[in-house]
Every structure is written in C-alpha cells, then in structure tokens.
N, C-alpha and C positions, 0 to 999 in steps of 0.2 A: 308590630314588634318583630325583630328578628333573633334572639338571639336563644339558643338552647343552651340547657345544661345539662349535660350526661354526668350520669354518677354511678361508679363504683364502690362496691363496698368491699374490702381487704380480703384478701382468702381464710380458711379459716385458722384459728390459732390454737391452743392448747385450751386456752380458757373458754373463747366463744364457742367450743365445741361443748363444755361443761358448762353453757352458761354460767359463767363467772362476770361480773361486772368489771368490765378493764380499760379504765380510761388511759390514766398516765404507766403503766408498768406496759413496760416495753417488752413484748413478747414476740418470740419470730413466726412465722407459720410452721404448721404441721407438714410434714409428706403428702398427706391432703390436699390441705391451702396452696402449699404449694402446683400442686398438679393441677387444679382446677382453676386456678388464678392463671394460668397458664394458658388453659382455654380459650381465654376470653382476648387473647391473642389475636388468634383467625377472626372472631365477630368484629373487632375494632381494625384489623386491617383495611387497609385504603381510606379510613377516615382522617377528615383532617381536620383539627382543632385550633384557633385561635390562640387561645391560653387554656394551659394546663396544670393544675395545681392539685398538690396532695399534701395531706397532713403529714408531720414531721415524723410521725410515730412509725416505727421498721417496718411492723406488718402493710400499714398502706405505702409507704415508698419503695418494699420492694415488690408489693403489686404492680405497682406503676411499672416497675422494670420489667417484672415477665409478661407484663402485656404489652409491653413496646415503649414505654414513654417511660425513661433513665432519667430523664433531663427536665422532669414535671417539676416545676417552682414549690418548694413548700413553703406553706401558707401556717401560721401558726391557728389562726380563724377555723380549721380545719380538725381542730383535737374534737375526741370524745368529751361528750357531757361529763364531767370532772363528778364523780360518785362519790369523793369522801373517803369516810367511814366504810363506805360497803363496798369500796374498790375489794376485788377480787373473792368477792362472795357472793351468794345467787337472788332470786327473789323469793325464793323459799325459806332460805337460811333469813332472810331478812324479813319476812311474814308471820315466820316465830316470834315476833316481838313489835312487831307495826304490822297489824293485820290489814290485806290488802291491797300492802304498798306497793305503786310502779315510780318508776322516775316519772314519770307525766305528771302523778297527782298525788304526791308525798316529798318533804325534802329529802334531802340526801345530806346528814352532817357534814361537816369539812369539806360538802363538794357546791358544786354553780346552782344558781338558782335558776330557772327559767328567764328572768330578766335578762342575767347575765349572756346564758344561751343566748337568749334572744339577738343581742346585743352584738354579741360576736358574726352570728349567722348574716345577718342583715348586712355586716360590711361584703361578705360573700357575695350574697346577691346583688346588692348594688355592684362591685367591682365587675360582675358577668354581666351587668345587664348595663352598665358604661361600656365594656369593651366592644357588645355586638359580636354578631357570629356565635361561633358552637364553643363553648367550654368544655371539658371535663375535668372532674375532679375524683380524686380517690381518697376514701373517707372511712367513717366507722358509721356502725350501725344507728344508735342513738342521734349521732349528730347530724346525718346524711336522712334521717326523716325528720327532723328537726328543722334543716335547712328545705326537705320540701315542703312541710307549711309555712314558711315565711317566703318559700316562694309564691306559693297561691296566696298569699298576704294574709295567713292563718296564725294565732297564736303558735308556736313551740308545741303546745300541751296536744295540739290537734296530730303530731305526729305520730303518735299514740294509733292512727289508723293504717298507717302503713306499716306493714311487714317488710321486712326485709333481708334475704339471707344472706352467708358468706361469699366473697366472688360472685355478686351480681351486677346487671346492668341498668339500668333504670335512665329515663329521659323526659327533662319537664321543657317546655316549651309553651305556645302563642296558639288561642285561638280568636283570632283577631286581636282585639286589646284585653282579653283576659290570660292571665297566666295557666297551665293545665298541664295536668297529667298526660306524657306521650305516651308511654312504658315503663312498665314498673317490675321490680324484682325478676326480673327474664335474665 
C-alpha cells in the first residue's frame, strides 16, 4: 500500500480550550489557535499532497489557510461527532447526571451514533486509500481519532485511545499490508 494520511487537528477555539463539546456551532480560533495553527506552516512546508480536504467547519478551514492549504476541498464526511444535547457543554457537566459518560461508550441525545460515525468516516478512508499517495485532512478532535480506528480497521469506539490536541500533526500510514500509526499528536 501506498498511500498516507496526515491529519490536522484545528487550532484551538474558545470552547476546546474550556472543553466544551462543539460539534456544529461554528466558532473561530482563539489568539492562541490562531498562532499556533500558524506553526505548523513551516513543518508542512515543501510537502506535497494529493488531495486535501477539511471539514466545512471555520476553525478547521481557516486552519487549512494559515497552514498553507486555502484551496483544501471541504468534505462534509469531515464534521465533528454531532454531540446533541451536550453540544457546548463539558464531560463533567454531563457526569452530573450520566455518571462516567464519554462519547466512546454512552450516547449523546440528538447527536450521531457510532454506526453513523462510523459510516461517514469509512467513506474518508476509502476516498484516501482510492486516490493513493499522501492526503491530508483538517479536522476536529473526536472525529480525526475516530477516523484513525477505522483506519487501522478498528471500531469508532477504539478512538477513545488516542489523544489528541489543538494544532496537531499526526500520520497513519502502511506497514507492508497492514494499516499503522506513523505519528501521532506531534
């Protein structure tokens, strides 16, 4: 197999700085996010990508910008795990009354289930792994380790293992014919 996937995860926002759950509320970066999204400018310089896709969502497309890629295809496949009810509130505030709960392994009212997840993520990978060559995408945190167990051909729920911060880089790729971890949250 040839082909990588680099993934970005949005710089930081208002909310993901507060762990607030924020799938669909469209929030911009911080001064922060900003700067630090910024960064990762120079580490992605002279690389060159196939196809490049970002969620529609502002914090990831205007990551894509200050790292160099304006022109990144958005991809609707590419939104946050859809939280419901506990859009824009934390896991503590939601602990108070579902003790325990993560999105991995509790639902989330009015938001996606794992199938759904599932579902969506799988066209991602398939679409990277038709194209060949190096992809990146710019994404959110939930759905961007979500998308890396279905790339190692893991449940969704196995996402749950990887951490992941704001403005990071991460790279799954080929060790012979199995799917693997390159790099992760660097």
């Amino acid at each position: 197999m040839t082909s990588e996937l680099w993934l970005v995860r949005h710089g930081e926002t208002e909310w993901s700085r507060d762990h607030r759950h924020t799938s669909v509320t469209d929030l911009p970066l911080t001064e922060v996010g900003v700067r630090v999204a910024g960064e990762l400018a120079a580490r992605l310089a002279g690389e060159e990508f196939d196809l490049v896709l970002t969620s529609p969502r502002r914090r990831a497309r205007h990551t894509a910008e200050l790292v160099g890629f304006p022109d990144a295809e958005v991809d609707e496949d590419l939104v946050e795990w859809a939280y419901g009810d506990y859009e824009g509130i934390t896991t503590a505030e939601i602990r108070e009354t579902v003790p325990g709960w993560t999105v991995w392994t509790h639902p989330s009212p009015g938001g996606e289930t794992p199938q759904q997840v599932t579902a969506r993520l799988d066209r991602v990978v398939k679409r990277v792994r038709d194209q060949g060559g190096r992809s990146l995408v710019f994404g959110h945190g939930h759905a961007l380790r979500a998308l890396t167990a279905r790339w190692l051909e893991q449940p969704v729920t196995e996402g749950r293992y990887f951490r992941l911060d704001t403005a990071t880089l991460s790279v799954l790729g080929w060790e012979r014919e199995t799917p693997v971890l390159l790099r992760w949250n660097s």
